[in-house]
C-alpha positions as a Markdown table, in Angstrom:
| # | Residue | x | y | z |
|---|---|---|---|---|
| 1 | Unk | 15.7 | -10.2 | -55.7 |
| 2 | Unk | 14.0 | -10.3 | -52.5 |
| 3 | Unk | 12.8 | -14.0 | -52.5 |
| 4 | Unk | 15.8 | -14.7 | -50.0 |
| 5 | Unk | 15.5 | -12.1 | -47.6 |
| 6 | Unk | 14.2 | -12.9 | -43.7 |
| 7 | Unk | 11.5 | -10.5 | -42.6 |
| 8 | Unk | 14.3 | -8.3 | -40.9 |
| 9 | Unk | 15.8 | -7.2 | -43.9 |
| 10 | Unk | 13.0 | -6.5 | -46.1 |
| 11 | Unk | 11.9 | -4.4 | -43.0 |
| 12 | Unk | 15.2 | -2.2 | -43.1 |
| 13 | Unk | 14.9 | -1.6 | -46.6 |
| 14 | Unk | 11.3 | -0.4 | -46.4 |
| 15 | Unk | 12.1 | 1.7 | -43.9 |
| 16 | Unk | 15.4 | 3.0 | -45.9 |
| 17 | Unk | 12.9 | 4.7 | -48.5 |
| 18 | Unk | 10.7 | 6.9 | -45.6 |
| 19 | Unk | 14.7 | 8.0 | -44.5 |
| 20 | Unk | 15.3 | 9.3 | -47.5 |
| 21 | Unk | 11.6 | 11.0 | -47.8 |
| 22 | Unk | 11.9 | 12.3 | -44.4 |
| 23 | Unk | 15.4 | 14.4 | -45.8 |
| 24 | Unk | 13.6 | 15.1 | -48.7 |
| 25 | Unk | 16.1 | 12.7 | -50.8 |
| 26 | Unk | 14.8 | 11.5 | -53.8 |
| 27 | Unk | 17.1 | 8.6 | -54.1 |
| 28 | Unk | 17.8 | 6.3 | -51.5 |
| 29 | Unk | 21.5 | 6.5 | -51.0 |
| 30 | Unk | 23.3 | 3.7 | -49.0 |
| 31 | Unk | 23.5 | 6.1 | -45.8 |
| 32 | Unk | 19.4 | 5.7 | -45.3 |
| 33 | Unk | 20.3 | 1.7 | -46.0 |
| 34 | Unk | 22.8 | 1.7 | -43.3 |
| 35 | Unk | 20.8 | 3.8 | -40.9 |
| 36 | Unk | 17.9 | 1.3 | -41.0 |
| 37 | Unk | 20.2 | -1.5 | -41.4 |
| 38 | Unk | 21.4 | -0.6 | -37.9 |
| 39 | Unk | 18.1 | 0.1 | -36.7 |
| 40 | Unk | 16.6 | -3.2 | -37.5 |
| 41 | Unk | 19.3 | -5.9 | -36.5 |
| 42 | Unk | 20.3 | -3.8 | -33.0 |
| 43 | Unk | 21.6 | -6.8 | -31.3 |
| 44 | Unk | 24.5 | -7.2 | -33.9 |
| 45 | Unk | 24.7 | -3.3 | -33.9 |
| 46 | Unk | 25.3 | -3.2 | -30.3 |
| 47 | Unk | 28.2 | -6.0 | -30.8 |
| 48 | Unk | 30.1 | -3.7 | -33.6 |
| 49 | Unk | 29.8 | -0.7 | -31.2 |
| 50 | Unk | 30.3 | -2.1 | -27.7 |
| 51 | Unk | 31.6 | 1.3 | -26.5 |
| 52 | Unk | 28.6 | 3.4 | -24.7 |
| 53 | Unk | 27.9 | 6.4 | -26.9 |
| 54 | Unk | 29.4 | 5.1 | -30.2 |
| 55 | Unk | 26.5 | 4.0 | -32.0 |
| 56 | Unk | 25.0 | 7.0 | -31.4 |
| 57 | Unk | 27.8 | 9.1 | -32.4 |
| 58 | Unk | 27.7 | 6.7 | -35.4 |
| 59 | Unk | 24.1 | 7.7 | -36.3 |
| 60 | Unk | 24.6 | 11.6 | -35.6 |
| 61 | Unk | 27.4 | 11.3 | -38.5 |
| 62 | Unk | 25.2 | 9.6 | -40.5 |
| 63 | Unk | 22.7 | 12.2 | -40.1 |
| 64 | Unk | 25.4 | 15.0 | -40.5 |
| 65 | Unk | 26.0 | 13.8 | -44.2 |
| 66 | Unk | 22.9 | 14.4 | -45.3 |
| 67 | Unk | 21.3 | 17.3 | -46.7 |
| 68 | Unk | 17.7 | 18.2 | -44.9 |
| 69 | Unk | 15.4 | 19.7 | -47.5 |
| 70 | Unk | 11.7 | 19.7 | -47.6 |
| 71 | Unk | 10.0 | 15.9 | -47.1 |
| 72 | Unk | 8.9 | 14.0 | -49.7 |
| 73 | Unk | 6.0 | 11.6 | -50.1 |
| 74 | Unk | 6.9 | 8.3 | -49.9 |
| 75 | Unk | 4.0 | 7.5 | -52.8 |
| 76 | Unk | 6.4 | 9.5 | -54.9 |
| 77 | Unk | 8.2 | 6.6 | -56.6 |
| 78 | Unk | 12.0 | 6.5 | -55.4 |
| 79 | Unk | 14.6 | 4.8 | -57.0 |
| 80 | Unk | 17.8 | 3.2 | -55.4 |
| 81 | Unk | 21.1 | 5.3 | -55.6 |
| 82 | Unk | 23.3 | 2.9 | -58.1 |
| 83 | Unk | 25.5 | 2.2 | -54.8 |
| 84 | Unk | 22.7 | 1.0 | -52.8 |
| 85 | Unk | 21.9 | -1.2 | -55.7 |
| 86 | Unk | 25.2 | -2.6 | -55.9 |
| 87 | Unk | 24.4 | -3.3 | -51.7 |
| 88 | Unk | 21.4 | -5.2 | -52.4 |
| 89 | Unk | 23.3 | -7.3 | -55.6 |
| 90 | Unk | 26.2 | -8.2 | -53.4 |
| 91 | Unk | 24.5 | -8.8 | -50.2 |
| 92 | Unk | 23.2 | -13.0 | -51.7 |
| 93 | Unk | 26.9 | -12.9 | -52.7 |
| 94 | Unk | 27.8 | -12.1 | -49.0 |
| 95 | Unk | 25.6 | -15.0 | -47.9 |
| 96 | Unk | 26.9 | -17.8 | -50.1 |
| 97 | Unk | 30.2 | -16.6 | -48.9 |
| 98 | Unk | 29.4 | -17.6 | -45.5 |
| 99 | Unk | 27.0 | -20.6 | -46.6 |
| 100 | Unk | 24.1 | -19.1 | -45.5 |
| 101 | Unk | 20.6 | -20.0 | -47.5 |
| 102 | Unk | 19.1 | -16.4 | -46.0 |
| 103 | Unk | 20.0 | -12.7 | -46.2 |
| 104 | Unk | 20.0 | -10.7 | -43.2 |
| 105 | Unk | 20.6 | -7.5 | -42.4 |
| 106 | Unk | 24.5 | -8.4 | -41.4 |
| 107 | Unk | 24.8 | -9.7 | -44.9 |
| 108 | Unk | 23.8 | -6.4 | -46.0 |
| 109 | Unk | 26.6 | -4.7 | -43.9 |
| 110 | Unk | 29.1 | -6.9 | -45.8 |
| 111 | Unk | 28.3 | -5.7 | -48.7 |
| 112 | Unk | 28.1 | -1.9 | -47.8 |
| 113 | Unk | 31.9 | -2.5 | -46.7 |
| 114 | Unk | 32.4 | -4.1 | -50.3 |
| 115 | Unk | 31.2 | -0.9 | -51.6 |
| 116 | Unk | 34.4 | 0.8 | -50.5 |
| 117 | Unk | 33.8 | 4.3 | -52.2 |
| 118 | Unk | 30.3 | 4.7 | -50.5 |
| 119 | Unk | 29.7 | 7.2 | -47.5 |
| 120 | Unk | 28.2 | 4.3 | -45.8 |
| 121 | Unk | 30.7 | 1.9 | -46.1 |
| 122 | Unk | 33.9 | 5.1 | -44.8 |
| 123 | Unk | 31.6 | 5.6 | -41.9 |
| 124 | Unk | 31.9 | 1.5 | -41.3 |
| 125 | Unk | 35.7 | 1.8 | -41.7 |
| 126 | Unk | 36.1 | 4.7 | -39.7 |
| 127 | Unk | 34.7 | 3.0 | -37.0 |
| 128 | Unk | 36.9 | 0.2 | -37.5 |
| 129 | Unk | 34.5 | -2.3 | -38.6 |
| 130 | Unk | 35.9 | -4.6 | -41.4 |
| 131 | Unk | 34.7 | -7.4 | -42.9 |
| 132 | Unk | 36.4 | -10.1 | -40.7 |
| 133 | Unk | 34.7 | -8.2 | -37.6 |
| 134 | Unk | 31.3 | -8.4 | -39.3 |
| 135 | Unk | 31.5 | -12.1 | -40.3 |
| 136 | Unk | 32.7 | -13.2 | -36.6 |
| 137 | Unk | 29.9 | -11.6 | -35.3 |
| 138 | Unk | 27.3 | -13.0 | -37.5 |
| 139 | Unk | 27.2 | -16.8 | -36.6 |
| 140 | Unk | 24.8 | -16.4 | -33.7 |
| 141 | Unk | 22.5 | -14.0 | -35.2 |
| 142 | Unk | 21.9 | -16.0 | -38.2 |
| 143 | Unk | 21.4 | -19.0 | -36.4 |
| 144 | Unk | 18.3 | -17.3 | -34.6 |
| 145 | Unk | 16.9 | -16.1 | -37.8 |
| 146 | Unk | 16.8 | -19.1 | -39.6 |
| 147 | Unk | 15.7 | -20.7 | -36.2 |
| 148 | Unk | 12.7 | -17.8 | -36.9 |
| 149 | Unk | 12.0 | -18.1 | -40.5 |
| 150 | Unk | 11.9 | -22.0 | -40.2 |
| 151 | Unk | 9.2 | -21.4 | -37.8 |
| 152 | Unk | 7.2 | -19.8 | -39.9 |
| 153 | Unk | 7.6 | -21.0 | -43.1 |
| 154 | Unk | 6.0 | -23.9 | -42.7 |
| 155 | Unk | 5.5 | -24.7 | -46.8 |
| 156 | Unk | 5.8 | -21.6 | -48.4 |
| 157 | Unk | 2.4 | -20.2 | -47.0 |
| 158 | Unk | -0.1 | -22.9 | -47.4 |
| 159 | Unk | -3.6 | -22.2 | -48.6 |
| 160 | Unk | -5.0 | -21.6 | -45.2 |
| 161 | Unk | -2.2 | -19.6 | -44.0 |
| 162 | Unk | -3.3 | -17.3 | -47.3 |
| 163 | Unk | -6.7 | -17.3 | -46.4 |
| 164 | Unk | -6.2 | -16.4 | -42.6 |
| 165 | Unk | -4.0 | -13.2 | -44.2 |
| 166 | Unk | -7.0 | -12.4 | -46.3 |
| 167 | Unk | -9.5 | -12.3 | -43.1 |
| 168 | Unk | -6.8 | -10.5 | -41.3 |
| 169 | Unk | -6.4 | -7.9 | -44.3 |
| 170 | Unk | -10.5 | -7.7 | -44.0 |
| 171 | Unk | -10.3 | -6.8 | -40.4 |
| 172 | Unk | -8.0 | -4.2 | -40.7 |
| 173 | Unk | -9.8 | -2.5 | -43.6 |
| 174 | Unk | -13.0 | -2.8 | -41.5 |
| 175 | Unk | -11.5 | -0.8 | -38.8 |
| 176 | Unk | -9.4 | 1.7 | -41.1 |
| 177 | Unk | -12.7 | 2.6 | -42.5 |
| 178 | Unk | -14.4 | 3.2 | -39.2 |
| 179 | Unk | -11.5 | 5.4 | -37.9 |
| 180 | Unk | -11.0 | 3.1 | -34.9 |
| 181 | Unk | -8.1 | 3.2 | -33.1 |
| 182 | Unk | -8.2 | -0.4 | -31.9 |
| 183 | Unk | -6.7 | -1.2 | -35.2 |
| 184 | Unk | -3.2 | -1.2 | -32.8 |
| 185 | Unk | -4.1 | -4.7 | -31.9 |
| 186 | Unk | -3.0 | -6.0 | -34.8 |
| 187 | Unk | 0.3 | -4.0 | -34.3 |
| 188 | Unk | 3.1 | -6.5 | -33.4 |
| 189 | Unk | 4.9 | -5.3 | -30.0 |
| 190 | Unk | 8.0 | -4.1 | -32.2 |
| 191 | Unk | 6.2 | -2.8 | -34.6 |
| 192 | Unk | 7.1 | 0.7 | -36.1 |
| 193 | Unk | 4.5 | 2.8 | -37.8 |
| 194 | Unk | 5.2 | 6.4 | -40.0 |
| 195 | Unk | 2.1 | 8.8 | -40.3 |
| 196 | Unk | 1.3 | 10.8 | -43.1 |
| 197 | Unk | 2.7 | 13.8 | -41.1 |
| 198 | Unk | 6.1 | 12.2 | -40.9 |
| 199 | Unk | 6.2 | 11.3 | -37.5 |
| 200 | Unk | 7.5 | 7.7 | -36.4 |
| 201 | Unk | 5.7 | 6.0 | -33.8 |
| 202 | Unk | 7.1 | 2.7 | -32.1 |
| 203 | Unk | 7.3 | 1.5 | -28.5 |
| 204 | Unk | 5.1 | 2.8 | -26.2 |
| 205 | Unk | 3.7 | 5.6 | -28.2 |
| 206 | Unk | 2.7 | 3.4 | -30.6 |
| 207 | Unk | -1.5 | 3.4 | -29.5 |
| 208 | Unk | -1.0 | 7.2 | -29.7 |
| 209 | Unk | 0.2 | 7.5 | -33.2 |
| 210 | Unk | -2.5 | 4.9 | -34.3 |
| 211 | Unk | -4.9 | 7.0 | -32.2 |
| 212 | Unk | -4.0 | 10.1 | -34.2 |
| 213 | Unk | -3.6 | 8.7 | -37.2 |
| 214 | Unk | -7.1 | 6.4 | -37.6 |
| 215 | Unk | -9.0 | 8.0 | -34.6 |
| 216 | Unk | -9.1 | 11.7 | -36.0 |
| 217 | Unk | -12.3 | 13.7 | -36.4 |
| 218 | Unk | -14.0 | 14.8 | -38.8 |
| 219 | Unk | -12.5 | 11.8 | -41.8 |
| 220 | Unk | -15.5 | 10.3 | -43.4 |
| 221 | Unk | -14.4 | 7.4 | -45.8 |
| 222 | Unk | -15.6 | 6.9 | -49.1 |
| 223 | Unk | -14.5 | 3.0 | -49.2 |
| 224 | Unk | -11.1 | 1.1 | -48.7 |
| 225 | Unk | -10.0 | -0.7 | -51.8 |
| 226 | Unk | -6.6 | -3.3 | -52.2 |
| 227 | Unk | -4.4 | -2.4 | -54.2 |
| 228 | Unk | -1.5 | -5.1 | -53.6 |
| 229 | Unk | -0.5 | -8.0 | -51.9 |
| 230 | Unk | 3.1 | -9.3 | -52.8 |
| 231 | Unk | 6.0 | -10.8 | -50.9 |
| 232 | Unk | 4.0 | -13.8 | -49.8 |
| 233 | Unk | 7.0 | -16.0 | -48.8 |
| 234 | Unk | 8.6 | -16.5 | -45.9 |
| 235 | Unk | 6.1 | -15.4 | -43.6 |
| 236 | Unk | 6.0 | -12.3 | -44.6 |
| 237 | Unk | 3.4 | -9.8 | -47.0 |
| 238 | Unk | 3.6 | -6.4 | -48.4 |
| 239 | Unk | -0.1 | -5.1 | -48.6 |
| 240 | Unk | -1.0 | -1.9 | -49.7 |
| 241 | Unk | -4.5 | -0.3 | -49.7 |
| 242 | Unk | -6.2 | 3.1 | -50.0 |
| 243 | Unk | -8.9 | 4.8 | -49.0 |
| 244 | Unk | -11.4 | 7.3 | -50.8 |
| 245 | Unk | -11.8 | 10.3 | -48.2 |
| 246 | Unk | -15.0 | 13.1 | -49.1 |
| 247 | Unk | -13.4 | 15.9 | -49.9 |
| 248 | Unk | -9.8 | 15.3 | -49.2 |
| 249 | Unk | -6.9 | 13.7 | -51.1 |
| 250 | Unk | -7.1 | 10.1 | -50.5 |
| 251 | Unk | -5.5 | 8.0 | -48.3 |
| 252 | Unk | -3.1 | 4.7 | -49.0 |
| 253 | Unk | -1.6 | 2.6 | -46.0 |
| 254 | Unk | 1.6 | 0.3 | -46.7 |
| 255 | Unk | 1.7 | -2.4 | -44.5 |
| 256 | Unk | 4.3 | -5.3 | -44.1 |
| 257 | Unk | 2.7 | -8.5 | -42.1 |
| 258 | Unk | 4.4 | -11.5 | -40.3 |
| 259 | Unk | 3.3 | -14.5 | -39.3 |
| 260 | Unk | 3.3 | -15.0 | -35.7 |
| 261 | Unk | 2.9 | -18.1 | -33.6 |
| 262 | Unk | -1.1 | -17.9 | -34.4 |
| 263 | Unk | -1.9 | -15.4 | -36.7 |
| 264 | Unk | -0.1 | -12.4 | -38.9 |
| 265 | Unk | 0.8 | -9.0 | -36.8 |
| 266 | Unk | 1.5 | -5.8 | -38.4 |
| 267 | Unk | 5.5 | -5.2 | -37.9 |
| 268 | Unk | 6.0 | -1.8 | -40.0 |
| 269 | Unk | 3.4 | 0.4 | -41.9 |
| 270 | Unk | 3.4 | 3.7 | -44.0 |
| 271 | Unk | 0.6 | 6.2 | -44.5 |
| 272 | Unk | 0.4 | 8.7 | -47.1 |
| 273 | Unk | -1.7 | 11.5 | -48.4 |
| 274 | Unk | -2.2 | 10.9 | -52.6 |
| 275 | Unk | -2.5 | 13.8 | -54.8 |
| 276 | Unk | -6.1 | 14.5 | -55.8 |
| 277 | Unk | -6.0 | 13.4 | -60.2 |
């Protein structure tokens, strides 16, 4: 399903799943899609809501529809609400509409306003943005992002592109193992990161999270094994590995790379505590 999405997208939907977690949803319902959605293309959210205040009114309502309860791990497996899968279905739909070859994260607010009986897609109308709004505003933005993704696609991730992802992947389990916070390095500078606490870390606290996350005392590793690599199109990966920790439930790090101008970066990543078997 995912073959056609730019980095962007993939990225919101990732992110969609720790929302849900984080309100201890165990379905991802197409209010943690449009909250990420949002989030990840903020340039074209900005356009929608030009009015100062109205975005974040926007997100506050979002918030106010959902139910807190206690957070979930997000290595608990957690399915798509059958709205949000109707989102992802339409949104190539929405893209050939417009003759675009890629899905972006606009795309995937046209087909949240398709889904008219969604929460997601009253809070869009309520707003007043429509379809007609949402398509005029696209043309630039996608522009850009194909601009980006033929920039890195190069063909379809050569061999040595692979190979450099492999050393990179090697260098990060390196300093996972060895608790060393200079792991951020391979942080792109937009890059958002979720700790096994729940807290999200982006910006400028971005070292500190990575500090507290992979810099903490007293963590002895017991090896770092892969356990996936998938997504390789586009310039992008999914990798996901996990650690063995004496005496504590082990560890497993979801990580989604980009290729850069010279080498992969580390734009969005997920740690979890597993349940001991």
């Amino acid at each position: 399903m995912f073959e056609r999405y730019t980095e962007k997208a993939r990225r919101a939907i990732f992110f969609a799943r720790y929302e849900a977690s984080q309100y201890g949803s165990r379905i991802i319902e197409t209010e943690h899609l449009l909250l990420d959605i949002l989030r990840a293309e903020a340039q074209l959210a900005s356009r929608l809501f030009p009015t100062p205040g109205t975005l974040e009114s926007l997100r506050k309502e979002i918030a106010g529809h959902l139910t807190p309860g206690p957070r979930i791990s997000t290595s608990v497996a957690m399915p798509l609400s059958q709205e949000s899968k109707q989102i992802l279905n339409l949104a190539s739909e929405s893209a050939e509409k417009l003759g675009h070859r890629y899905v972006e994260c606009f795309h995937l607010i046209l087909s949240t306003l398709r889904v008219e009986k969604c929460k997601a897609a009253r809070l869009l109308l309520a707003h007043n943005v429509d379809e007609k709004e949402v398509e005029a505003a696209t043309s630039e933005s996608y522009r850009a992002a194909a601009m980006e993704i033929r920039a890195v696609r190069g063909e379809e991730l050569q061999a040595a592109r692979r190979e450099e992802l492999q050393k990179t992947v090697a260098q990060v389990i390196s300093l996972w193992a060895a608790h060393d916070a200079g792991l951020v390095r391979w942080f792109a500078e937009d890059a958002q990161f979720s700790d096994s606490r729940g807290t999200l870390w982006s910006g400028a606290k971005l070292d500190k999270g990575i500090e507290a996350q992979f810099a903490a005392p007293g963590v002895e590793s017991e090896g770092v094994t892969v356990e996936n690599i998938r997504n390789l199109s586009m310039g992008s990966a999914v990798v996901i590995l996990r650690m063995a920790v004496k005496g504590s439930p082990a560890q497993q790090l979801v990580l989604v790379f980009r290729y850069g101008p010279s080498n992969w970066q580390i734009v969005s990543g997920h740690s979890s505590l597993l349940e001991t078997p």
